[in-house]
N, C-alpha and C positions, 0 to 999 in steps of 0.2 A: 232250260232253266236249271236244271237239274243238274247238269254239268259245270253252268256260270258258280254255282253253288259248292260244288267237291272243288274245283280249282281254288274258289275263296280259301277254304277250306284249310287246301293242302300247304296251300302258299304261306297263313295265318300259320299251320305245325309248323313250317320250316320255319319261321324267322323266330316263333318260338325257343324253337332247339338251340337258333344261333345264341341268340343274348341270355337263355338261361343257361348255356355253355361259357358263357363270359363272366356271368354272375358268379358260375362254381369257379373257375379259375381267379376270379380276384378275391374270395372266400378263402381258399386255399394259400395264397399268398401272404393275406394278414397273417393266418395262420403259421406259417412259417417266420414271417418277422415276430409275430409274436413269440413264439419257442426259442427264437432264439435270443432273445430278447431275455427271456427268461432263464435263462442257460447262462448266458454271458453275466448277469447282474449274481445267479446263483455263486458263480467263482468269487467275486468280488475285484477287491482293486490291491494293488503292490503289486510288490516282485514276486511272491507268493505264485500269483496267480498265473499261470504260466498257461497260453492258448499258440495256436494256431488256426488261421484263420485262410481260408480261399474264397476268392471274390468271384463274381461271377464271368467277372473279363481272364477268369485263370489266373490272376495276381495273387502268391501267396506271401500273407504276411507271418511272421512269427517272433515270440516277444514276451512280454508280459502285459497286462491288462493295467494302464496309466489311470483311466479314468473311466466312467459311465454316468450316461444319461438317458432319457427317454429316446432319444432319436438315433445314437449312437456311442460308439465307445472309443478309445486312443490307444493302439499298440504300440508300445516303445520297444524298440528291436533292441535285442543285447548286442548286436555286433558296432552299430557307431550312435544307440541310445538314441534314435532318431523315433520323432513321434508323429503315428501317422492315424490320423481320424477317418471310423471306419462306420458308417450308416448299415444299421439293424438290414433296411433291404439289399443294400448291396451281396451281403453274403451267404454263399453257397454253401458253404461247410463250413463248420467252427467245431476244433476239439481241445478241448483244455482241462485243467485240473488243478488243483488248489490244495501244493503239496503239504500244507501247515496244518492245514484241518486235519487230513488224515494221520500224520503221524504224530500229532500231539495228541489227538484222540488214543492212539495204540501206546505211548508214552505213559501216557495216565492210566489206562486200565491195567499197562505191566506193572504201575508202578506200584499202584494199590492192592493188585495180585501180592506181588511181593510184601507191602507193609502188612497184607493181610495175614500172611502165613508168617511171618517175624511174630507177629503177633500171638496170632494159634499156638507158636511152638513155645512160646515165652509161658504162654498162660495153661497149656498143658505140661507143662516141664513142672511149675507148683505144685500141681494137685499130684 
């Protein structure tokens, strides 16, 4: 009886293990489509917005970011402007960067660096 019992048992751990090993692996996925999801929507859309992107058939695409929605986004290559729709799960890697923000941001703060000190030098030159 005793042993009808430890095999119950053992068999009830193992299939445990299986499908709460299935559970963590589809947990981890949303996850990933989510980040990147996140990622891709954080660039935005124009020509600005410049990614690269590999799929997970090893297809790389690279471009700029046409468009985004919930379920996916549209890379338009610069070499013949062709547009190709790209599902959140499909992709393995995405790196990109969104050259406007940063250098308008560095733009403006040199720029008021400088009106600042025009200014300083104007208004201590009076006194």
């Amino acid at each position: 009886m005793l042993k009808k019992i430890t095999t119950i048992l053992c068999a009830g751990l193992l299939l445990n293990l299986f499908f709460c090993s299935t559970i963590l692996a589809n947990d981890g996925e949303k996850r990933s489509v989510s980040k990147t999801r996140t990622k891709i929507l954080s660039l935005g859309t124009g020509t600005s917005s410049r990614i690269e992107v590999t799929l997970y058939d090893k297809t790389k695409i690279k471009g700029y970011i046409g468009e985004s929605d919930d379920r996916g986004f549209t890379v338009v290559s610069d070499e013949n402007g062709q547009a190709t729709k790209v599902n959140y799960s499909d992709v393995k890697k995405a790196t990109g960067r969104n050259n406007l923000n940063g250098r308008w941001i560095r733009i403006g703060v040199i720029g008021l660096i400088i009106v600042g000190l025009i200014l300083f030098a104007t208004v201590s030159s009076e006194y």
